[in-house]
N, C-alpha and C positions, 0 to 999 in steps of 0.2 A: 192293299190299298195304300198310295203313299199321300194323299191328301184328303180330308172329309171328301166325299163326292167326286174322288177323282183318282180311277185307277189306271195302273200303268197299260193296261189297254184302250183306253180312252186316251190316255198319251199318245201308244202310237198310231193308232189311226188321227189324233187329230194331226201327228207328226208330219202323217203319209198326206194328209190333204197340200200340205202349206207346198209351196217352190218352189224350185231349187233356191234362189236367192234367199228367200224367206228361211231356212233348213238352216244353209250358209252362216245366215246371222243369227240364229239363234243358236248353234254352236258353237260360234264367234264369243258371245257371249257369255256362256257358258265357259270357255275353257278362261277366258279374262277373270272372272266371278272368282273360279278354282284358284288362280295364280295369284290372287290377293293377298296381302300376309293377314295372319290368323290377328295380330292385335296391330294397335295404333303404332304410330315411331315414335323412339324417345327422343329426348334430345341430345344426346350421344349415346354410345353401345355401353351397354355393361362394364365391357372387355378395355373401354378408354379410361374410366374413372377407376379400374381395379388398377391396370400398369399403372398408374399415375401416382393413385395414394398410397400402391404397397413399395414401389420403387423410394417414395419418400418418408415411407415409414422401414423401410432397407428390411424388408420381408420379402421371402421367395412367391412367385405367382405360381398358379396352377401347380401345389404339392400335390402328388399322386400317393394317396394312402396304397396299403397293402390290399385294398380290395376292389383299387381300380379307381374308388373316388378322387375327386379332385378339390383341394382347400381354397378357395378364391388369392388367399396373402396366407402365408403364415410364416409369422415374428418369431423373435424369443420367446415373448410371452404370449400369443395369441393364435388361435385358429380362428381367419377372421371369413364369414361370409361376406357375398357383398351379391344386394338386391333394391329393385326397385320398392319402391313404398308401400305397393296394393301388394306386394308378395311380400309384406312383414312377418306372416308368420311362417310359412313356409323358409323363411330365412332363418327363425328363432330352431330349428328341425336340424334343420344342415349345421350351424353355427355348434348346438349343444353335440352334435353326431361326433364332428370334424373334432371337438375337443375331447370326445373321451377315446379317439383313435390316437390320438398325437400326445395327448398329456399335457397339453397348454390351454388356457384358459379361453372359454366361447368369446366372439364379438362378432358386433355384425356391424358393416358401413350401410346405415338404407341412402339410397339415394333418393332424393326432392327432385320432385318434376312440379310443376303448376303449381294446383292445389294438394298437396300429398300430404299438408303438416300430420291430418288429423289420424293417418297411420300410425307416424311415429310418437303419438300418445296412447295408442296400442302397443304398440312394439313396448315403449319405454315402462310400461305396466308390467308387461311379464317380462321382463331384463333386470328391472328392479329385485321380482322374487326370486331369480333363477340366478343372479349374478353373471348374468352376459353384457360386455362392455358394447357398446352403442356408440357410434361414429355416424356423423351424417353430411353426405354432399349434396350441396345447392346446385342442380342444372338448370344454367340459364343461359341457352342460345339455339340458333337456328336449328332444326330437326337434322337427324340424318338423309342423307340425298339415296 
């Protein structure tokens, strides 16, 4: 059954009734629906605010640990992530990994979108006890096209 009161046989006969146009469009829709991206757009990629602040922090982009992983920047001193604000923790994961692979100390860049402050008072709670350096960029402009 894939809905209360509504199984995949009751699907296709109601399928089999509709006509061809009708069929037409609700496949239409259907495959639109699928092609959707899975979350919102930020207002730049990831991949802009990493080149940008490890190039001026004169850190290598995408270091490829020995086990395939990839370090968002890493400095002299830093294995540094870099994430959106609602992935705060899942950054603090990567950040602590990335630095006991390499031998330089964790940080993470979260990025600010909107409303995001009140992540990075999570984030900055457990950076506090874990000693992971915190860097944070303000995005503010038109979304990606």
């Amino acid at each position: 059954m894939l809905l209360r009161g509504f199984s995949l046989r009751s699907f296709v006969v109601y399928f089999g009734s509709l006509t061809l146009l009708k069929r037409l469009c609700l496949v239409t829709l259907v495959q639109v629906f699928l092609a959707l991206p899975a979350s919102a757009a930020h207002v730049q990629k990831e991949k802009v605010h990493q080149e940008t602040w490890c190039a001026n922090a004169g850190g290598i982009t995408e270091y490829t640990l020995d086990d395939g992983a990839r370090v968002d920047c890493l400095t002299e001193e830093y294995a540094i992530e870099f994430d959106f604000a609602p992935k705060w923790a899942e950054a603090i994961g990567q950040a602590l990994y990335y630095s006991m692979k390499t031998g330089k100390r964790p940080g993470i860049v979260l990025i600010i979108e909107h409303k995001d402050a009140h992540f990075q008072k999570r984030l900055d709670t457990v950076a506090e006890k874990y000693n992971i350096k915190v860097w944070t960029v303000n995005a503010v402009s038109e979304p990606d096209e």
